[in-house]
C-alpha positions, 0 to 999 in steps of 0.5 A, a space after each residue: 500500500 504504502 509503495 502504491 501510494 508513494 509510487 503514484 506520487 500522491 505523498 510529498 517527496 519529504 513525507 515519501 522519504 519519512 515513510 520509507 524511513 520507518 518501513 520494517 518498523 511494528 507500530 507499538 505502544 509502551 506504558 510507564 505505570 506510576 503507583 501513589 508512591 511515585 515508583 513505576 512498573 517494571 517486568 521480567 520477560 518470561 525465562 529471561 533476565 530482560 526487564 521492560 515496561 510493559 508493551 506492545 503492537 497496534 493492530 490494524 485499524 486500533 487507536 493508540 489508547 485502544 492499544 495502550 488499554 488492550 496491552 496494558 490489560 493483556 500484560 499486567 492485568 490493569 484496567 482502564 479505570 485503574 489508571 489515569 493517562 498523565 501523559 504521552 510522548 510527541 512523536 513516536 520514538 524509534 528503536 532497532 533490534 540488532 541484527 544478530 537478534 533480529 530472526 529470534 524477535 518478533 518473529 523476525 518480520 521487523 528490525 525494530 519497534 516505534 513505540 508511543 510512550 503513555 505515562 499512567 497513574 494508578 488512580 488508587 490503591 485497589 488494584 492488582 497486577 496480575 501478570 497471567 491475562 494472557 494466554 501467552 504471558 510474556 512476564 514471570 515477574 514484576 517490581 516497583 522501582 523509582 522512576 530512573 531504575 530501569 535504565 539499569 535493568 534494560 536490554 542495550 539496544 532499547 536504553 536509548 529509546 527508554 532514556 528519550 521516554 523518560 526524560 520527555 514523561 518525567 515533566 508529567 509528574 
């Protein structure tokens, strides 16, 4: 579709150029989930030693915050009147998966994600995270840490895009 359209010359050439930019990249949602205690959320992926927010892909024809809800949901078992939306990044920020990893992630169909960042707010104490709401859980563990910690439990490849994240969320609080 895209190539269609840029090939009928329908696109401006600067907006043909961004497009081809972000081919081979999954549309993608992730939540930075803030408790009262101003801690945020942070999960181990299933048989691993990776630590992420919780995240995931838009699928066709979903809004972001359908998304957003749907994941959040799906992953950590939190509902859409447990949280309040405090924020969410401008623009969509990019990152790649290496090369080396590439055939073993997402079914190696894209070499790397653009993610929407939402920064929630549980709205209060009478909640729970659950992390089997899925038939398929990606988590086997979850903690509560100060808003900077994950930069220190997550996988290279993503910090740069997780550091761009906070550093844009954090003038929500």
């Amino acid at each position: 579709m895209t190539r269609l359209l840029m090939s009928k010359r329908q696109i401006p050439s600067n907006l043909r150029f961004l497009i081809k930019k972000m081919e081979g990249y999954r549309k993608n949602v992730a939540m930075v989930v803030m408790n009262n205690n101003r801690q945020v959320l942070i999960c181990r992926r299933k048989g691993t030693e990776n630590w992420q927010f919780p995240q995931g892909g838009i699928d066709n024809n979903e809004l972001f915050e359908e998304a957003m809800y749907r994941e959040l949901y799906e992953e950590v078992g939190l509902k859409r009147f447990d949280v309040s939306i405090i924020g969410k990044t401008k623009h969509a920020i990019k990152y790649d998966i290496p090369s080396s990893i590439r055939s073993k992630v997402l079914g190696g169909k894209f070499k790397g994600q653009l993610q929407t960042w939402f920064l929630l707010k549980i709205k209060d104490d009478n909640y729970s995270i659950n992390l089997n709401c899925d038939d398929f859980p990606e988590f086997d563990m979850f903690d509560w840490v100060s808003y900077w910690y994950p930069m220190t439990k997550i996988v290279e490849f993503k910090k740069e895009a997780y550091r761009e994240a906070l550093k844009e969320l954090r003038h929500f609080i």
